[in-house]
gemmi code that builds the backbone of each chain (N, CA, C; Angstrom):
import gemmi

chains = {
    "A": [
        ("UNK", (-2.147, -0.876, -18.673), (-2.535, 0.390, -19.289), (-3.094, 1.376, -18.274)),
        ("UNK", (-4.331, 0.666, -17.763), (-4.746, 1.608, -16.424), (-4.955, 0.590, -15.285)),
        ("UNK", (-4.432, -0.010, -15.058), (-4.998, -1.651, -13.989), (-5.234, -0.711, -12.420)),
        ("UNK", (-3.826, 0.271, -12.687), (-3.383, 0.926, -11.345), (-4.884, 1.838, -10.622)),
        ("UNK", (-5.455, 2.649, -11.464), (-6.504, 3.307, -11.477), (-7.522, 2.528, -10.604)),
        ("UNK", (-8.156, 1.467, -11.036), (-9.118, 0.987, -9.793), (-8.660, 1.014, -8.063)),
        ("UNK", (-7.632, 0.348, -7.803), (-7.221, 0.270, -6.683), (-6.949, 2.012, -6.268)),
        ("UNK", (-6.572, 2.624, -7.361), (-6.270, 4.402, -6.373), (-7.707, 4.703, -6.157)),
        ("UNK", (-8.848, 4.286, -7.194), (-10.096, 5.153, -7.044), (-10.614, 4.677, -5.606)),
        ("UNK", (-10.022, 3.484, -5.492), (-10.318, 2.440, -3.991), (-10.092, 3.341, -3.135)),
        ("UNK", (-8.859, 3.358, -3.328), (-8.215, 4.025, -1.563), (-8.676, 5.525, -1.817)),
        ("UNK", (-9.083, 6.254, -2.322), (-9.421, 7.490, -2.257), (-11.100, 7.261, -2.074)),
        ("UNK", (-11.899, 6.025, -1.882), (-12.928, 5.978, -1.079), (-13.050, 5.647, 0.188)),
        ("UNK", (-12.003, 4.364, 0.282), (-11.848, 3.881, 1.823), (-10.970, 5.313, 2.560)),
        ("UNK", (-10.072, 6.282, 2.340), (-9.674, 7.186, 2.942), (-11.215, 8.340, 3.478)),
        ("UNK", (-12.072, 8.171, 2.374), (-13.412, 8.918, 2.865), (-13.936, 8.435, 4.083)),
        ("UNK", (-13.853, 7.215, 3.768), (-14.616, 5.963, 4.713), (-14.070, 6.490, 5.763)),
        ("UNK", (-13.077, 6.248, 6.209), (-11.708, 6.178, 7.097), (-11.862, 7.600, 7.771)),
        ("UNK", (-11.980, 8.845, 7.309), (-12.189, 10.063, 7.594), (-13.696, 10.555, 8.745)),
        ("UNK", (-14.342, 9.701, 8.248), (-15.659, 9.897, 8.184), (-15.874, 9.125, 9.718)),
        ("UNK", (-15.402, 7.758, 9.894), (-15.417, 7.002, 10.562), (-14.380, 7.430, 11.942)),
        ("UNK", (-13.810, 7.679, 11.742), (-12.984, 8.648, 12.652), (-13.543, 9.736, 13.657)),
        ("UNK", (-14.124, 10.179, 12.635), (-14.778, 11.166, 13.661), (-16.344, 10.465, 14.414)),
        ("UNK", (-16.682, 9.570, 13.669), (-18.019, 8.992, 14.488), (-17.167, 7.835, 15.861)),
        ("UNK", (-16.014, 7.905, 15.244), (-15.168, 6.935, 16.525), (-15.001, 8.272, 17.723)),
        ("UNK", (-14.035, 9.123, 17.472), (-14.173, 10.101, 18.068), (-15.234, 10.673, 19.720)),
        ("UNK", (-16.335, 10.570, 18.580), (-17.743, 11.058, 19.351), (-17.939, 9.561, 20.598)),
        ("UNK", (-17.735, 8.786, 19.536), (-17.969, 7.507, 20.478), (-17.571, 7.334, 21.766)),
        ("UNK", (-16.009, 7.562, 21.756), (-14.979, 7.242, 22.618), (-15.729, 8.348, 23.841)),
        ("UNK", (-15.185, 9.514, 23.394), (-15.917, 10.971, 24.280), (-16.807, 10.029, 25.348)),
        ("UNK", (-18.443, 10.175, 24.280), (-19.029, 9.439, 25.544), (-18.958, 8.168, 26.426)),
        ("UNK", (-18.439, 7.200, 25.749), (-18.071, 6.283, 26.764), (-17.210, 6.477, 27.977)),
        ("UNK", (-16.208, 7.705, 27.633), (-15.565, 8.214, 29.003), (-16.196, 8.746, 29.952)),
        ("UNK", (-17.208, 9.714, 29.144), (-18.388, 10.172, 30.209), (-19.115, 9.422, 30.902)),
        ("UNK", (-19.298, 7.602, 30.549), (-20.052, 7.070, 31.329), (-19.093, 6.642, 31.802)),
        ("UNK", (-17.854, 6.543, 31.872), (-16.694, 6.147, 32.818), (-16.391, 4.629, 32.213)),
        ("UNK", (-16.194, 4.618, 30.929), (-15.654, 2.934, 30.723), (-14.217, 2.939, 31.093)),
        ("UNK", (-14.004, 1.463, 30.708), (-13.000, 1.149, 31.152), (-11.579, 1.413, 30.260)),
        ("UNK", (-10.356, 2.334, 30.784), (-9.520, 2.269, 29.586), (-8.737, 1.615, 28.312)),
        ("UNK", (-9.206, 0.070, 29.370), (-8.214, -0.907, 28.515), (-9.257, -1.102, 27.198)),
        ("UNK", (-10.373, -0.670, 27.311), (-11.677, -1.154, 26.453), (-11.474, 0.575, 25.166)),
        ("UNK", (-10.907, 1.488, 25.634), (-10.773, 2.012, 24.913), (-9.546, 2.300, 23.777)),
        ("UNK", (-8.232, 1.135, 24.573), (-7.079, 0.960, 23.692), (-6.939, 0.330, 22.629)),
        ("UNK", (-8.309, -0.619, 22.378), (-8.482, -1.459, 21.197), (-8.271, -0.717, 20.216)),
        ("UNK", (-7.271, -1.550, 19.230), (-7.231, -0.800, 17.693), (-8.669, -0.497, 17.171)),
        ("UNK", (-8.911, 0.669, 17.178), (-10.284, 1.177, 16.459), (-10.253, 0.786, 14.899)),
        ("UNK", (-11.696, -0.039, 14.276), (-11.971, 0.569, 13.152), (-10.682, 1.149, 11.939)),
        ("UNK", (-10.825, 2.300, 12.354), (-10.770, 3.318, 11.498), (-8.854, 3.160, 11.309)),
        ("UNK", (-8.299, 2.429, 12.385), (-6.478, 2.203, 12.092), (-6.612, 1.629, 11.499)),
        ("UNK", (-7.425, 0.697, 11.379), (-6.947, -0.964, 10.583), (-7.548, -0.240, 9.408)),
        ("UNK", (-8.554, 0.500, 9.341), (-8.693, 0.719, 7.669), (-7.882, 1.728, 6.889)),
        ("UNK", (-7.274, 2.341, 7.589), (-5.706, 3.700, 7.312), (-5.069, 2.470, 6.723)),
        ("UNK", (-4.720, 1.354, 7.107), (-3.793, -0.012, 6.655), (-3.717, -0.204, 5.430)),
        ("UNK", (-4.973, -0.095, 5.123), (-6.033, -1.169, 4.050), (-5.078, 0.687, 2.684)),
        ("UNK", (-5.238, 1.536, 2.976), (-5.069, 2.841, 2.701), (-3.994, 3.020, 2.272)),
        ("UNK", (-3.107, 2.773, 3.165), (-2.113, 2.894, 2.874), (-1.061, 1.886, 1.848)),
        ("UNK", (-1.732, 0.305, 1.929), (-1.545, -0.643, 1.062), (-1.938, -0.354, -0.388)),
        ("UNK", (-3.350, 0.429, -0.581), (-3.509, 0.896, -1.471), (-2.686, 2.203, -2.197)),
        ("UNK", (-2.474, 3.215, -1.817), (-1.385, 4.203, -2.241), (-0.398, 3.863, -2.364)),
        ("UNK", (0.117, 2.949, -1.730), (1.599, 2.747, -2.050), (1.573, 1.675, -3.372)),
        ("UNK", (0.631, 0.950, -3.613), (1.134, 0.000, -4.420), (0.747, 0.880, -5.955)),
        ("UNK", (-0.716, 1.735, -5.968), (-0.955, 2.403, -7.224), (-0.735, 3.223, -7.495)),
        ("UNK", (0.810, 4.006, -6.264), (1.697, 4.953, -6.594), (2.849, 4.646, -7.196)),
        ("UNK", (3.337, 2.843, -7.109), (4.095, 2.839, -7.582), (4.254, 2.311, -8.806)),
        ("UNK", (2.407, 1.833, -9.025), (2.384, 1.027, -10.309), (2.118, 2.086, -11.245)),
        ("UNK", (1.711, 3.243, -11.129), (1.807, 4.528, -11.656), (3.093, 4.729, -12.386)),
        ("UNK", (4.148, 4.831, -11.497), (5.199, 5.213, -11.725), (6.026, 4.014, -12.864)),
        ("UNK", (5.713, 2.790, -12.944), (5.962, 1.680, -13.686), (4.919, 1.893, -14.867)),
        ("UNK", (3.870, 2.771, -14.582), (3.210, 3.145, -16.529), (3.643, 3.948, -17.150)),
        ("UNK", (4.313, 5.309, -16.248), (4.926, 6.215, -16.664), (5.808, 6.129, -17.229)),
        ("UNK", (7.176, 5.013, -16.648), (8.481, 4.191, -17.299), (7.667, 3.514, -19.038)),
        ("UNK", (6.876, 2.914, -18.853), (6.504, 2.393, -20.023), (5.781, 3.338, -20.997)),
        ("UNK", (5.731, 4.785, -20.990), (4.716, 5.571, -21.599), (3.425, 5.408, -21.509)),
        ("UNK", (3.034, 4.643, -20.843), (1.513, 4.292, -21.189), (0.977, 5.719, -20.242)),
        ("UNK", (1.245, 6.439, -19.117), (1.049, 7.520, -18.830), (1.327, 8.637, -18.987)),
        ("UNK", (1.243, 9.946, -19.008), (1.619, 11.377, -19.066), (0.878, 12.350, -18.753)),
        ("UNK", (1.945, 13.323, -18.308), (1.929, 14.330, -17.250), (0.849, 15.583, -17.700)),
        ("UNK", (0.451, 15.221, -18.900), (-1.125, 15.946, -19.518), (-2.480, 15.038, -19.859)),
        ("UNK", (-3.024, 16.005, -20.254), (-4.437, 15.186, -20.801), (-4.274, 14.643, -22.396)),
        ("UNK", (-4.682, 13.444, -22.205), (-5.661, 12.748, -21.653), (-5.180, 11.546, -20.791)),
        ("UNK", (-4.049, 12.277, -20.203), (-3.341, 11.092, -19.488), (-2.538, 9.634, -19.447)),
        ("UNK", (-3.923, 9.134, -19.970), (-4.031, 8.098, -20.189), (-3.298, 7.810, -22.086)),
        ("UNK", (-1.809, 7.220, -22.624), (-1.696, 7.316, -23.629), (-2.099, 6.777, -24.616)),
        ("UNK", (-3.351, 5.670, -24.047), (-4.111, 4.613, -24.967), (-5.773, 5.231, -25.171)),
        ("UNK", (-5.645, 6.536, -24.468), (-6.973, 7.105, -24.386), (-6.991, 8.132, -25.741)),
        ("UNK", (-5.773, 8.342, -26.074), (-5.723, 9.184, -27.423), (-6.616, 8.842, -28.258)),
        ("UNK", (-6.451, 7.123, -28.343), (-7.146, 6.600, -30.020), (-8.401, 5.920, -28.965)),
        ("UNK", (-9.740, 6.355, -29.289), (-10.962, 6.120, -29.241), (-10.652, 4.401, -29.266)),
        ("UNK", (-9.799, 3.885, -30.575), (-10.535, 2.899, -30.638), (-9.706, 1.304, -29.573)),
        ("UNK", (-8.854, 2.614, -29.102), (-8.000, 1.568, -27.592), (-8.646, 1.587, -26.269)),
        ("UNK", (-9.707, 2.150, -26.236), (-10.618, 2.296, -24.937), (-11.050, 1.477, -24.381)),
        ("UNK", (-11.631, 0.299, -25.648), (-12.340, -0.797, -25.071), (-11.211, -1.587, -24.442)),
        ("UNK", (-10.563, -1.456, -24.879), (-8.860, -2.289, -24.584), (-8.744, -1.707, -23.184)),
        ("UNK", (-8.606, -0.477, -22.700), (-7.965, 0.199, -21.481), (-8.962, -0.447, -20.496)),
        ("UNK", (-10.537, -0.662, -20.571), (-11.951, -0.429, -19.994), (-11.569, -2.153, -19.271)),
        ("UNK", (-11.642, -3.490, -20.606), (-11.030, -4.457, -20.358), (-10.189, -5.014, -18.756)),
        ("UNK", (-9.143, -3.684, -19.141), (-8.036, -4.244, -18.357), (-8.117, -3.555, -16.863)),
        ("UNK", (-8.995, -2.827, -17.178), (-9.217, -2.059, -15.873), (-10.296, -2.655, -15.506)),
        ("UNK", (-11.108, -4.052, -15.690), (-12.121, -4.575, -15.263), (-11.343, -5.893, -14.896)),
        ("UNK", (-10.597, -5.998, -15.392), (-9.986, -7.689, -14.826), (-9.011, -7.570, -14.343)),
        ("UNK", (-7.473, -7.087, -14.782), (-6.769, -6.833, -13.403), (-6.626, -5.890, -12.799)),
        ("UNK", (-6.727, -4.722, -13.048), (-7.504, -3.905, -11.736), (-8.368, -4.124, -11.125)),
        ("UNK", (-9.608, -4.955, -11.594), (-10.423, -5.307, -10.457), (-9.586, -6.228, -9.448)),
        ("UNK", (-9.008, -7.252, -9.870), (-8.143, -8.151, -9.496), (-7.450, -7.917, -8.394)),
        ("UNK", (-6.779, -6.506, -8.813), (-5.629, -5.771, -7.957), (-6.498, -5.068, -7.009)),
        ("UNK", (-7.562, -4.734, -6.819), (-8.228, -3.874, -5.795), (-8.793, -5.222, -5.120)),
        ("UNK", (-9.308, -6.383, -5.021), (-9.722, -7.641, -4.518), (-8.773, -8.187, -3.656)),
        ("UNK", (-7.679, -8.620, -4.296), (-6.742, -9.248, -3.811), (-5.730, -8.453, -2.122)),
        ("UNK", (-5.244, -7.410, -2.616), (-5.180, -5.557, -1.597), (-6.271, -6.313, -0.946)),
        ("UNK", (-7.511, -6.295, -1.229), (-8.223, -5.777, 0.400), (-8.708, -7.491, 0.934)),
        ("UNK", (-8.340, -8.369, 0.430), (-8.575, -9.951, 0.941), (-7.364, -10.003, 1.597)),
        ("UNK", (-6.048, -9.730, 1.208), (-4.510, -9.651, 1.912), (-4.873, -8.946, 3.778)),
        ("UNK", (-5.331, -7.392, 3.146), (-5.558, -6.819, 4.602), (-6.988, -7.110, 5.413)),
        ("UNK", (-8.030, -8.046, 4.792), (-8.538, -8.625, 5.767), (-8.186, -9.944, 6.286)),
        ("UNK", (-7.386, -10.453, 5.700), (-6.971, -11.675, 6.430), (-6.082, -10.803, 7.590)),
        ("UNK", (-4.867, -10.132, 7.137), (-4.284, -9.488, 8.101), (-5.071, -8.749, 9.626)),
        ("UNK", (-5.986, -8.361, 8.719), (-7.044, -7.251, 9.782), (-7.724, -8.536, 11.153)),
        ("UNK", (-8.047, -9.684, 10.189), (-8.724, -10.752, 10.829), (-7.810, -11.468, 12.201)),
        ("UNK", (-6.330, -11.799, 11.505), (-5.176, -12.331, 12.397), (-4.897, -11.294, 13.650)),
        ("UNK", (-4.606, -10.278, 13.236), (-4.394, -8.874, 14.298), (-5.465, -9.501, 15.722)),
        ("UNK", (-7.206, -8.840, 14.908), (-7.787, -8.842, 16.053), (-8.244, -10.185, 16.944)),
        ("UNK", (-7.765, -11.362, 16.216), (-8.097, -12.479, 16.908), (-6.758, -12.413, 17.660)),
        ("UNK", (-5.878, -11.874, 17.745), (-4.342, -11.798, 18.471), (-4.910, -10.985, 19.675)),
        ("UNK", (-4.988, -10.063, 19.353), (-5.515, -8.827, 19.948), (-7.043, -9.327, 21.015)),
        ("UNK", (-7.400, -9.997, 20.903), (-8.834, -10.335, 21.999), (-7.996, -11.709, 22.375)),
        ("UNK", (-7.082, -12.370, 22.013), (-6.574, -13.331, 23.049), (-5.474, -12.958, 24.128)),
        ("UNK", (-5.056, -11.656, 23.332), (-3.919, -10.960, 24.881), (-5.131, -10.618, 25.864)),
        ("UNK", (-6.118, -10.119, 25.509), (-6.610, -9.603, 25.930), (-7.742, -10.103, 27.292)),
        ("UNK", (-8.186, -11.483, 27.050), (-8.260, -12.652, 27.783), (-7.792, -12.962, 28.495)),
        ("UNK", (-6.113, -13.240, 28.078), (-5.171, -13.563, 28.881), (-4.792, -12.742, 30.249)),
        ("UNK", (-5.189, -11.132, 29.818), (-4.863, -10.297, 30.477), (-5.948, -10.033, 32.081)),
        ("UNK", (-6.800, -9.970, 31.177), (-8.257, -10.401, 32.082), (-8.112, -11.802, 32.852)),
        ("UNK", (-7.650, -12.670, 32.622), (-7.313, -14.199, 33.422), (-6.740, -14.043, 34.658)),
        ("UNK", (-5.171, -13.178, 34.485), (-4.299, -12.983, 35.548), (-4.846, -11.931, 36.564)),
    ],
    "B": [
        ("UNK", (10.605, -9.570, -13.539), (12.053, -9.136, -12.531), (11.052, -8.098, -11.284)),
        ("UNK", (10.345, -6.923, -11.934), (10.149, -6.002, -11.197), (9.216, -6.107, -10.187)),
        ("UNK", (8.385, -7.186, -10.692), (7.106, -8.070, -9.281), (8.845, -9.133, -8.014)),
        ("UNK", (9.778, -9.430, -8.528), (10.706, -10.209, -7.809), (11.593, -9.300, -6.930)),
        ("UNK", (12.045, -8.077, -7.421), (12.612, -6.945, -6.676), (11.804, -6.537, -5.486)),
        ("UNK", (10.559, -5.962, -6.178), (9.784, -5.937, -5.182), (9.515, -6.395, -3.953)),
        ("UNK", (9.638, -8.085, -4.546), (8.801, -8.529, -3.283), (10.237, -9.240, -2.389)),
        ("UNK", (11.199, -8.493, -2.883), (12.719, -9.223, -1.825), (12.119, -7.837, -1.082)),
        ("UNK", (12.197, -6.782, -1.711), (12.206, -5.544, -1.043), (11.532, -5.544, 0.418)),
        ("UNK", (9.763, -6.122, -0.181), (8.937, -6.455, 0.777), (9.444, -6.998, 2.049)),
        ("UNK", (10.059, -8.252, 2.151), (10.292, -9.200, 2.616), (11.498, -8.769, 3.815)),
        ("UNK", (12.539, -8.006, 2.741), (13.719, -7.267, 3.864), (12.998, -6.605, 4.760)),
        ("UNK", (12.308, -5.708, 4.051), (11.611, -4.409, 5.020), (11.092, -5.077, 6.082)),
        ("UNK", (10.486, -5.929, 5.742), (9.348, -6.338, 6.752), (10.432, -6.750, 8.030)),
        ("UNK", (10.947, -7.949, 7.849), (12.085, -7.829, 8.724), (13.140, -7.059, 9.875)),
        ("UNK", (13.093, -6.503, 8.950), (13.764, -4.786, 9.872), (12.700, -4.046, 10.479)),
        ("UNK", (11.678, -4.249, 10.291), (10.292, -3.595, 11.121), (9.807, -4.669, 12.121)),
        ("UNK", (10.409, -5.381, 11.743), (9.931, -6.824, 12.929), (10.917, -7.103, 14.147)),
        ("UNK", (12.176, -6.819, 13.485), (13.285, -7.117, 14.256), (13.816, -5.698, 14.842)),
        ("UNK", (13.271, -4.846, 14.563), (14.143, -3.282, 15.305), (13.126, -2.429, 15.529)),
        ("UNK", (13.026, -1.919, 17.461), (12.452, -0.962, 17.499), (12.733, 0.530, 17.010)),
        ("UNK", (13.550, 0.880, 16.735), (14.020, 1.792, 15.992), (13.786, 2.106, 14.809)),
        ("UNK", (13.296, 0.752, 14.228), (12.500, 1.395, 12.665), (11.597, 1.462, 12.553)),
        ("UNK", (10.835, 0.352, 13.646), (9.084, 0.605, 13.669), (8.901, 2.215, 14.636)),
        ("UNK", (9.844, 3.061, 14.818), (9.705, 4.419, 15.439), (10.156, 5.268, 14.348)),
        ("UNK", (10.500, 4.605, 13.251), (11.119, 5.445, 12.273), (10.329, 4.991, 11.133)),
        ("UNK", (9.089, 4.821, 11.245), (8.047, 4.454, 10.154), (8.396, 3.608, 8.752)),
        ("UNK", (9.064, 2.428, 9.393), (9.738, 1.612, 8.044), (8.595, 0.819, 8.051)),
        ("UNK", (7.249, 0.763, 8.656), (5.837, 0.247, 8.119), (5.458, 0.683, 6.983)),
        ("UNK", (6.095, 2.212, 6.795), (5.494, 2.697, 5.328), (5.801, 1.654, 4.551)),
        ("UNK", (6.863, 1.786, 4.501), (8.007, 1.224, 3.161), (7.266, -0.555, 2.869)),
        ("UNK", (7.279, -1.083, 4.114), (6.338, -2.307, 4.217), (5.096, -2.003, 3.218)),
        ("UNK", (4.567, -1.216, 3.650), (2.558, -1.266, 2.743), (2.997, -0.813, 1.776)),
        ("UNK", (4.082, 0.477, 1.234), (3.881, 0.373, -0.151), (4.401, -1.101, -1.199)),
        ("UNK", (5.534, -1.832, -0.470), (6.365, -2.577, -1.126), (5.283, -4.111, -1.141)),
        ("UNK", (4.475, -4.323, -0.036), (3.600, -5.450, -0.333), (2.489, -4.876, -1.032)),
        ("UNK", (1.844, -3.571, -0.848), (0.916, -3.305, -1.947), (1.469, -3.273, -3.680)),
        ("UNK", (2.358, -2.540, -3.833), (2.446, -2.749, -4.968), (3.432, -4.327, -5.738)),
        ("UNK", (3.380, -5.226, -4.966), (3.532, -7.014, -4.769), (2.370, -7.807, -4.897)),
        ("UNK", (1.754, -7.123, -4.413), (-0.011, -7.751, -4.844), (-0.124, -7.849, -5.855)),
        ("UNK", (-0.204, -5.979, -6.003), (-0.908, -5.915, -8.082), (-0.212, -6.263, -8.637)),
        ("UNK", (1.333, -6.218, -8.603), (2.042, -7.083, -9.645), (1.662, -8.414, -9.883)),
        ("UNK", (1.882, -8.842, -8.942), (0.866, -10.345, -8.918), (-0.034, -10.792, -9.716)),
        ("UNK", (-0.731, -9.853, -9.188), (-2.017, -9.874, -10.445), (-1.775, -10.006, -11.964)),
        ("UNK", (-0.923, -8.764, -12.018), (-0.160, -8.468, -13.485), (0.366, -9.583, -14.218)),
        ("UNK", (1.318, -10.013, -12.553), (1.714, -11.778, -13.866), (1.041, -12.685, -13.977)),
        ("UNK", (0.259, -12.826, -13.024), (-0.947, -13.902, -13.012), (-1.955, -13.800, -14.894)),
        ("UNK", (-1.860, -12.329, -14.770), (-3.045, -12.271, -16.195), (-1.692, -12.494, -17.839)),
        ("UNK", (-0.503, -12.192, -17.435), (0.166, -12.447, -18.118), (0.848, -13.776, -18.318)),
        ("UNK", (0.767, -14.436, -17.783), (0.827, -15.813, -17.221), (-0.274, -16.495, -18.323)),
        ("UNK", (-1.190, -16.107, -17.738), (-2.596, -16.849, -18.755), (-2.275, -16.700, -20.193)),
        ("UNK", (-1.859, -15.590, -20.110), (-1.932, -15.281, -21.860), (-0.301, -15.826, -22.536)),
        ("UNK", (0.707, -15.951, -21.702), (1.817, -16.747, -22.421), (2.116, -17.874, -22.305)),
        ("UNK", (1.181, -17.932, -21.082), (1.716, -19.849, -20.197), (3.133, -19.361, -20.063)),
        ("UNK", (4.154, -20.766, -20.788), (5.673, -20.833, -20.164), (6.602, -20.090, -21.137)),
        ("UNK", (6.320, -19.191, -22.110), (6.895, -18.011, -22.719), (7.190, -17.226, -21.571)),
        ("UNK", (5.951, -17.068, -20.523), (6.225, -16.397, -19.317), (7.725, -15.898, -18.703)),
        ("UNK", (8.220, -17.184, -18.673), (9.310, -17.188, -17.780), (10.723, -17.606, -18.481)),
        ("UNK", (10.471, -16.773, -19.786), (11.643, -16.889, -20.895), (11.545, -15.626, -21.821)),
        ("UNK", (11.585, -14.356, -20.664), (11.806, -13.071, -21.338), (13.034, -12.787, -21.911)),
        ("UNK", (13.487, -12.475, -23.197), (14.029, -11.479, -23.418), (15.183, -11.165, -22.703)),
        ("UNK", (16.335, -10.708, -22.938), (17.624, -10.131, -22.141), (17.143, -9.028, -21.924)),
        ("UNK", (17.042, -8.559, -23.427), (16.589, -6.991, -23.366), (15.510, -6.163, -22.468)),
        ("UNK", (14.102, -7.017, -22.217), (13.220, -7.113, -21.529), (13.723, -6.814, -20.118)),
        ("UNK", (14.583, -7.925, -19.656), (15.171, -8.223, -18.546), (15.883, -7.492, -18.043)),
        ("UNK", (16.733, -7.099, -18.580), (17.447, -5.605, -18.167), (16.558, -4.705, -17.684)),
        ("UNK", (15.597, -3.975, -18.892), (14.472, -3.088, -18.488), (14.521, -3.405, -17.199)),
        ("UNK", (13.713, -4.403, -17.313), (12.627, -4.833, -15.722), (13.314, -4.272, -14.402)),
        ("UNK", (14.714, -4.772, -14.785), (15.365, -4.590, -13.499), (15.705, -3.291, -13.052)),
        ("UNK", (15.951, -2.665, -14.072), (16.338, -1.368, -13.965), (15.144, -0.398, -12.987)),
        ("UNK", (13.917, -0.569, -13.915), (12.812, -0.540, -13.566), (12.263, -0.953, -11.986)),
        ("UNK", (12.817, -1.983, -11.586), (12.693, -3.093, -10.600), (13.371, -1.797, -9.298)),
        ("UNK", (14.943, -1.799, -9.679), (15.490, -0.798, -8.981), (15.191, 0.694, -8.620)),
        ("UNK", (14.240, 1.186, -9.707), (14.048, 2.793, -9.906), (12.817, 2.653, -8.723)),
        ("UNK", (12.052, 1.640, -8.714), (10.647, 1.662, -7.612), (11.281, 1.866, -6.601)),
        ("UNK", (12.070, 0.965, -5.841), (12.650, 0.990, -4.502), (13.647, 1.976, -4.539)),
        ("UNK", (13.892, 2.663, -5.197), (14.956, 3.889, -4.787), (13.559, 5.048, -4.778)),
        ("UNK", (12.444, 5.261, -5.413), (11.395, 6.385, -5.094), (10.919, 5.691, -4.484)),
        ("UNK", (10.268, 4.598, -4.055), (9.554, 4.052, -2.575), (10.429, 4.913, -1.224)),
        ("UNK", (11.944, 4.560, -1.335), (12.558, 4.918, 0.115), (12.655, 6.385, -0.132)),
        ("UNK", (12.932, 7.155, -1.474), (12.731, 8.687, -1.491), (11.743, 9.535, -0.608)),
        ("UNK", (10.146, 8.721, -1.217), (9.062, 8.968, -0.415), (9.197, 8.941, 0.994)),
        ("UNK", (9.692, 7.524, 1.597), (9.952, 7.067, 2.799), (10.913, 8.521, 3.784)),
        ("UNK", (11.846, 8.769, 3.232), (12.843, 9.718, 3.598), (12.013, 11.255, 3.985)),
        ("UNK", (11.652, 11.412, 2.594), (10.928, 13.025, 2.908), (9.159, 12.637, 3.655)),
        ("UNK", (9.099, 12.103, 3.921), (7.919, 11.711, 5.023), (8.881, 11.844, 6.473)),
        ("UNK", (9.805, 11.085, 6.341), (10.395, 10.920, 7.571), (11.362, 12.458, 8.354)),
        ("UNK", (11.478, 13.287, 7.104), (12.049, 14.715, 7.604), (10.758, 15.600, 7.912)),
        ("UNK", (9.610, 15.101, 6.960), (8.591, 16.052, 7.465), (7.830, 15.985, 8.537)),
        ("UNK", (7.871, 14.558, 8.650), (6.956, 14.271, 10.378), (8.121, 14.183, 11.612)),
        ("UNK", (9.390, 13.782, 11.284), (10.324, 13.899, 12.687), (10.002, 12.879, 13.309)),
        ("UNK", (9.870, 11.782, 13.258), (9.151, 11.084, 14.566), (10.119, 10.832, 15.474)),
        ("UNK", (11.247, 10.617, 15.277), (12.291, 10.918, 16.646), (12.823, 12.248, 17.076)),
        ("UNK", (12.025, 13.596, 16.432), (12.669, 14.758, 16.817), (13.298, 15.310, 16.747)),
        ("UNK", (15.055, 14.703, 15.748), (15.996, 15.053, 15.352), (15.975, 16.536, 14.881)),
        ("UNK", (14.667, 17.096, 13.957), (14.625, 18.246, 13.146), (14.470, 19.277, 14.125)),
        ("UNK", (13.272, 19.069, 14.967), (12.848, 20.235, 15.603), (13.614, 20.672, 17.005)),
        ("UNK", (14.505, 19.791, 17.510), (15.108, 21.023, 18.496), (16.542, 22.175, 17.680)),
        ("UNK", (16.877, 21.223, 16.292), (17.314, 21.832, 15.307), (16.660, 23.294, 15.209)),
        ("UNK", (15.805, 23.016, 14.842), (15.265, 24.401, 14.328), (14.695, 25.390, 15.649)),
        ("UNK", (14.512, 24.921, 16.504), (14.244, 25.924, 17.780), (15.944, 26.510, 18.087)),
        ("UNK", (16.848, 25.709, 18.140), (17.959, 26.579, 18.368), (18.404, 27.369, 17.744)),
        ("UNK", (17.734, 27.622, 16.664), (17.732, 28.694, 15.962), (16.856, 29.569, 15.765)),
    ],
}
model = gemmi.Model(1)
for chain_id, residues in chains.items():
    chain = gemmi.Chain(chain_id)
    for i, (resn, *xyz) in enumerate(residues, 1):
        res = gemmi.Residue()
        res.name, res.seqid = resn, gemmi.SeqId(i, " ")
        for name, pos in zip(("N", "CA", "C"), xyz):
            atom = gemmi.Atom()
            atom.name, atom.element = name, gemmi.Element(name[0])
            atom.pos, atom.b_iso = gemmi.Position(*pos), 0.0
            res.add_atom(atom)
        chain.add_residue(res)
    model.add_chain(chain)
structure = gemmi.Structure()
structure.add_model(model)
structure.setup_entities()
């Protein structure tokens, strides 16, 4: 009915996050050049890519599960949007489902891209070892 | 059907982004995050539907079945739509813009 809704309200916070964090990466980087670090120390995937990931996993999947409520009517292109939001007494019903598998669906999304996020940077600090070795 | 389309979808894509530099320069990562994100929540979807039919589950309907697929098909033809007009608006190989300077 609305499952899709949690996971978009997600990624339209982690994109804040992500925005926000960017620019405090930004500032970061700046001065560490000024104290002259080292470049390879500044090629590390920052933060703020791996969470664009997390972002983009999210939009795409509750753009398209959108588009699969729309096929079923349960959405439309006016207010109140939502077509189970008409009758008051389907709310508790919509509220429900947007607490268990939408929560579900926003949990699962971001346990997927931290395992992913997790594999990356343990990849990523063993080239990186390796590289430092030779 | 439409969590199973999906997630072949997933699975090709990923492939062709694994196996060709040419698509990981031609942003077929998108197509990847939307096609495993929305593989997740489906997931989910059958998982909670699952609970509530047990093995009715997996004895839909023709009629159903058709839908789904149809359905199944309409995602991945607007997933790569999206994919496409992202890919004319950012250029990432350039094709557009010496286009349009020669003119």
């Amino acid at each position: 009915m609305a499952c899709f809704v949690v996971p978009g309200v997600e990624a339209i916070v982690t994109t804040i996050v992500t925005k926000e964090l960017e620019k405090k990466e930004q500032k970061e980087m700046e001065l560490n050049l000024e104290k002259g670090a080292n470049v390879s120390e500044l090629q590390k995937e920052r933060f703020s890519a791996k969470l664009k990931k997390l972002n983009y996993l999210l939009y795409g999947g509750s753009g398209l599960l959108a588009f699969e409520h729309l096929w079923h009517g349960e959405i439309e292109p006016f207010f109140p949007f939502l077509t189970a939001a008409r009758n008051p007494l389907d709310i508790p019903e919509v509220l429900h489902e947007m607490s268990t598998v939408g929560v579900g669906m926003a949990v699962l999304v971001t346990a997927a891209w931290g395992v992913m996020t997790y594999v990356s940077s343990k990849m990523e600090k063993t080239a990186t070892e390796a590289v430092k070795e030779k | 059907m439409t969590l199973l389309l999906t997630l072949v979808a997933a699975v090709v894509v990923t492939c062709i982004w694994y196996t060709s530099e040419k698509a990981r320069q031609m942003k077929v990562s998108m197509l990847c995050y939307m096609f495993w994100g929305a593989s997740l929540m489906w997931m989910v979807d059958a998982i909670a539907e699952y609970i509530e039919l047990r093995a009715e589950y997996f004895q839909p309907a023709l009629q159903d079945m058709l839908n789904d697929t149809f359905l199944g098909v309409s995602v991945i033809a607007l997933a790569l739509v999206v994919w496409v007009l992202t890919l004319l608006v950012k250029d990432p190989l350039g094709v557009l813009r010496p286009a349009a300077q020669n003119k």
